[in-house]
C-alpha distance (Angstrom), angle and dihedral (degrees) to the residues before:
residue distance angle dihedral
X1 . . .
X2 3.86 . .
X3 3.51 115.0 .
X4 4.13 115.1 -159.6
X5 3.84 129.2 -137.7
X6 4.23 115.7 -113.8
X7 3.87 90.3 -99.2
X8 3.81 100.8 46.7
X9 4.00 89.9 49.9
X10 3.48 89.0 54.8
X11 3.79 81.4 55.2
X12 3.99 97.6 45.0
X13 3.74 88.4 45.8
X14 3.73 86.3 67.9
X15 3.75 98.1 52.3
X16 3.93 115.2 113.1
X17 3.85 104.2 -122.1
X18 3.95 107.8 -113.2
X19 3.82 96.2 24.4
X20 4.20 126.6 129.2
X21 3.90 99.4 -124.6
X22 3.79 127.8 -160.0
X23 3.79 113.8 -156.8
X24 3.54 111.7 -161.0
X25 3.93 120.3 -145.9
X26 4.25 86.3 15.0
X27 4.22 89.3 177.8
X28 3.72 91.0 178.9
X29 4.24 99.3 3.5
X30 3.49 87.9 -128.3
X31 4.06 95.9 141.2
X32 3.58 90.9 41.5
X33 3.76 94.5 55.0
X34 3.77 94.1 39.9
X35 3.78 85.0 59.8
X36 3.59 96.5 62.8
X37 3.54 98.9 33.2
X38 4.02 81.5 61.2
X39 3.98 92.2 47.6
X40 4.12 79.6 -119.4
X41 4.03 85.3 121.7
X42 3.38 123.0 39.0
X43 4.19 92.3 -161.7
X44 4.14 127.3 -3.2
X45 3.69 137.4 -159.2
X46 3.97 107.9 -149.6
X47 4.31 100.0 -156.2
X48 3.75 124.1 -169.7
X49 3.81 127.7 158.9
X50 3.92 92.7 -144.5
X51 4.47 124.8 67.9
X52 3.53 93.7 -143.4
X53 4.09 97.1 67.8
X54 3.66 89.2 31.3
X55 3.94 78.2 53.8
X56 3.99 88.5 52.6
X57 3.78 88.6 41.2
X58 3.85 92.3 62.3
X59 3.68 97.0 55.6
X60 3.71 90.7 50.8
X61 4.18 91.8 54.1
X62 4.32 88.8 47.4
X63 3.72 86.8 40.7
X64 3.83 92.8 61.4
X65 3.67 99.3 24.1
X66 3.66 108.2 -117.0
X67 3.90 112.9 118.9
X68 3.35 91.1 128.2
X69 3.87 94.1 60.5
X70 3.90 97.3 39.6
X71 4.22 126.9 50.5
X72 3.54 115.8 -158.5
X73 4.13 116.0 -138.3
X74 3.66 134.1 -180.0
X75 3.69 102.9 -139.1
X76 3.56 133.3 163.4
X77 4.65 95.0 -138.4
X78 3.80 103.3 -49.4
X79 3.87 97.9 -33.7
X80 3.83 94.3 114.5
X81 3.94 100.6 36.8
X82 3.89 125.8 89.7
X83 3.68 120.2 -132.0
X84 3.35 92.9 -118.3
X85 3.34 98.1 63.2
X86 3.19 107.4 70.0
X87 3.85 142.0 38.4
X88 3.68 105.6 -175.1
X89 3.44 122.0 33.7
X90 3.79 115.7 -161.9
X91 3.76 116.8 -176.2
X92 4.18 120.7 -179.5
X93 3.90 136.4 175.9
X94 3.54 104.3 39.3
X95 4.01 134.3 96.3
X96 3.85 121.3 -100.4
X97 3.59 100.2 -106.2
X98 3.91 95.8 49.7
X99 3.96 81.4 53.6
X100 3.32 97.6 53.0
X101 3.61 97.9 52.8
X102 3.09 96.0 54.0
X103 3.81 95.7 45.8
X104 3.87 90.9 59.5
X105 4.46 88.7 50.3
X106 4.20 74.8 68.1
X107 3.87 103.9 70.1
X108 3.81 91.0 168.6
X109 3.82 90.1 62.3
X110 3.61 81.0 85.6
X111 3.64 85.9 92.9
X112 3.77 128.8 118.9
X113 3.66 96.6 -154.3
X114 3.84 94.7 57.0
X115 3.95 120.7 66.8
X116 3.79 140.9 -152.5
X117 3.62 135.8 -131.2
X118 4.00 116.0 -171.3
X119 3.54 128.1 173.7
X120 3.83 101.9 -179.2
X121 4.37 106.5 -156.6
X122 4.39 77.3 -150.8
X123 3.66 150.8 -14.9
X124 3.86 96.3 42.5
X125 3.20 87.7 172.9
X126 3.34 100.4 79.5
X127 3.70 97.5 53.4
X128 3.60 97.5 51.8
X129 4.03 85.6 49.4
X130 3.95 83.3 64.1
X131 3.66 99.8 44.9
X132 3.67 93.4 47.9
X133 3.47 92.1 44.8
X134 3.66 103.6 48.5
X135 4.03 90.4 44.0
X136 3.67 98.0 -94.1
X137 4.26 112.0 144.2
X138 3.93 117.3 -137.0
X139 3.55 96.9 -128.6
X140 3.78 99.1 -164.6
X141 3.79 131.8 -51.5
X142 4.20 136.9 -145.4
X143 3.65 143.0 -158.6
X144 3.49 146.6 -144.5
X145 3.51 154.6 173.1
X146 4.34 120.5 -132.4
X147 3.24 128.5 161.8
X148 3.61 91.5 1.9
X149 3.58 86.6 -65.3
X150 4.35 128.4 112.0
X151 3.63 121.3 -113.0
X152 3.58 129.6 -175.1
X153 3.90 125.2 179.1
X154 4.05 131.0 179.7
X155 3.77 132.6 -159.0
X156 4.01 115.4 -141.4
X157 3.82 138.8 -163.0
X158 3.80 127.7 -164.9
X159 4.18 105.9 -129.1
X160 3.66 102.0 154.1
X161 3.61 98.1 -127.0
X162 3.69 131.3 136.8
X163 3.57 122.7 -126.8
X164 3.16 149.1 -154.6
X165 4.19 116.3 -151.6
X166 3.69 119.0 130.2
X167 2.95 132.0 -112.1
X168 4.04 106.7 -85.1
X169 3.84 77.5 58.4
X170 3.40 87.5 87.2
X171 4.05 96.1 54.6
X172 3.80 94.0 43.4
X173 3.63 104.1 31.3
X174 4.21 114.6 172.5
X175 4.32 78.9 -43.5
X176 3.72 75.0 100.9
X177 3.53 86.0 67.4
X178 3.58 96.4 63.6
X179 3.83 132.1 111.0
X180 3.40 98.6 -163.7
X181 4.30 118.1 92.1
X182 3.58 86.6 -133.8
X183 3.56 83.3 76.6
X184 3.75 96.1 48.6
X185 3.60 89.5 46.3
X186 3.84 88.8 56.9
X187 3.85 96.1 42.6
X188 3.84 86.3 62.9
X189 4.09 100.4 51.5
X190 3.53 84.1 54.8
X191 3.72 89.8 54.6
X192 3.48 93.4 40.6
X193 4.00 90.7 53.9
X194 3.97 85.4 54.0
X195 3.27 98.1 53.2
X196 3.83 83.5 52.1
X197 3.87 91.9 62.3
X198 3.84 96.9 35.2
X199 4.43 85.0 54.8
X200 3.79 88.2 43.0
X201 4.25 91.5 46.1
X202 3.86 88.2 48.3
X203 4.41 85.6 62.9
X204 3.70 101.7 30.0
X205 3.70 107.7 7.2
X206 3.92 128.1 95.8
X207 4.29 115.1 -111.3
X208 3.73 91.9 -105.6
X209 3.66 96.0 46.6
X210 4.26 82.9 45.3
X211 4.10 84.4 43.7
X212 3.69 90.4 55.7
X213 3.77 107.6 44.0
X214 3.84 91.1 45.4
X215 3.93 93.6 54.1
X216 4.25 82.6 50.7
X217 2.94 98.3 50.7
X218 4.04 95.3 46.0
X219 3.64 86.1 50.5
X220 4.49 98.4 51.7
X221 3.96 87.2 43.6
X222 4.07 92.8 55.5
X223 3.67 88.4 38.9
X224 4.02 84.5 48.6
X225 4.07 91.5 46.6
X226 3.79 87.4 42.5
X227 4.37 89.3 64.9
């Protein structure tokens, strides 16, 4: 039986039940195999741009049996994978920014049937600036704590639709949402990196770039106070 880290069940959890998943950078393919060994995914694609984890991937699909349910691909994001493959696309253990890039190589992501599952390792931010931006809907978002370390994941849908959020949206996302401290806890490092630029604008920065950053980071710490 595979048992999953904190972060990547926070990950699973958000897994429609019967969908094909492609997990992008799979290292080990751990999630994806856990997912059909639960009956959570009816087929998986486990996606890495590198041999060696793909290498470490392969023992873990003969280990448990299940090469017929899961296809192992070298593939640098989604550049090598069909969209019809795939309904949920989960991707893990990269920063926000890399994820976003290569989100927007994937024009037929645009796509309300399909779904993504992100769980950016930093600068969230960024990511959710591209979803909202290119009319994909935060669906909801978790936290967690493993290994003594915080975790936060969100599940997105492409709907088309403009909208309007401001801009400390995009560093609190639906996290705000969240029950769980973990979430708190990650709300505030992402304050605390703010008021790293807005001190390191006041000595180096120009008065509208100062201007701006203060304003953002008034807004995130009254939504923070406001949880």
């Amino acid at each position: 039986m595979i048992k999953l880290s904190e972060r990547m069940m926070m990950a699973a959890n958000m897994v429609r039940h019967g969908s094909r998943i492609a997990d992008i950078g799979t290292d080990h393919a751990y999630l994806p195999a856990y997912l059909i060994e639960k009956g959570i995914a009816s087929e998986a694609l486990a996606c890495d741009v590198r041999r060696g984890p793909l290498s470490n991937a392969q023992k873990t699909v003969e280990l448990f049996g299940i090469q017929d349910k899961i296809t192992l691909r070298l593939s640098d994001g989604f550049d090598e994978i069909e969209p019809f493959e795939a309904d949920d696309f989960i991707m893990c253990g990269m920063g926000g920014t890399l994820m976003a890039e290569l989100v927007s190589r994937a024009y037929w992501l645009k796509d309300p049937s399909k779904k993504l599952i992100l769980q950016p390792q930093s600068h969230s931010e960024d990511i959710r600036k591209f979803l909202v931006e290119n009319g994909f809907a935060i669906l909801c978002e978790d936290a967690c704590t493993d290994d003594g370390k915080l975790y936060s994941a969100l599940s997105a849908q492409y709907t088309g639709e403009k909208q309007d959020v401001d801009e400390a949206y995009y560093y609190c996302g639906k996290l705000i949402e969240c029950e769980k401290p973990e979430a708190k806890q990650i709300l505030l490092k992402a304050l605390e990196r703010l008021k790293i630029k807005l001190d390191a604008a006041k000595d180096h920065g120009t008065h509208e770039e100062y201007q701006k950053l203060e304003l953002l980071t008034e807004k995130l710490e009254a939504v923070i106070n406001g949880k």
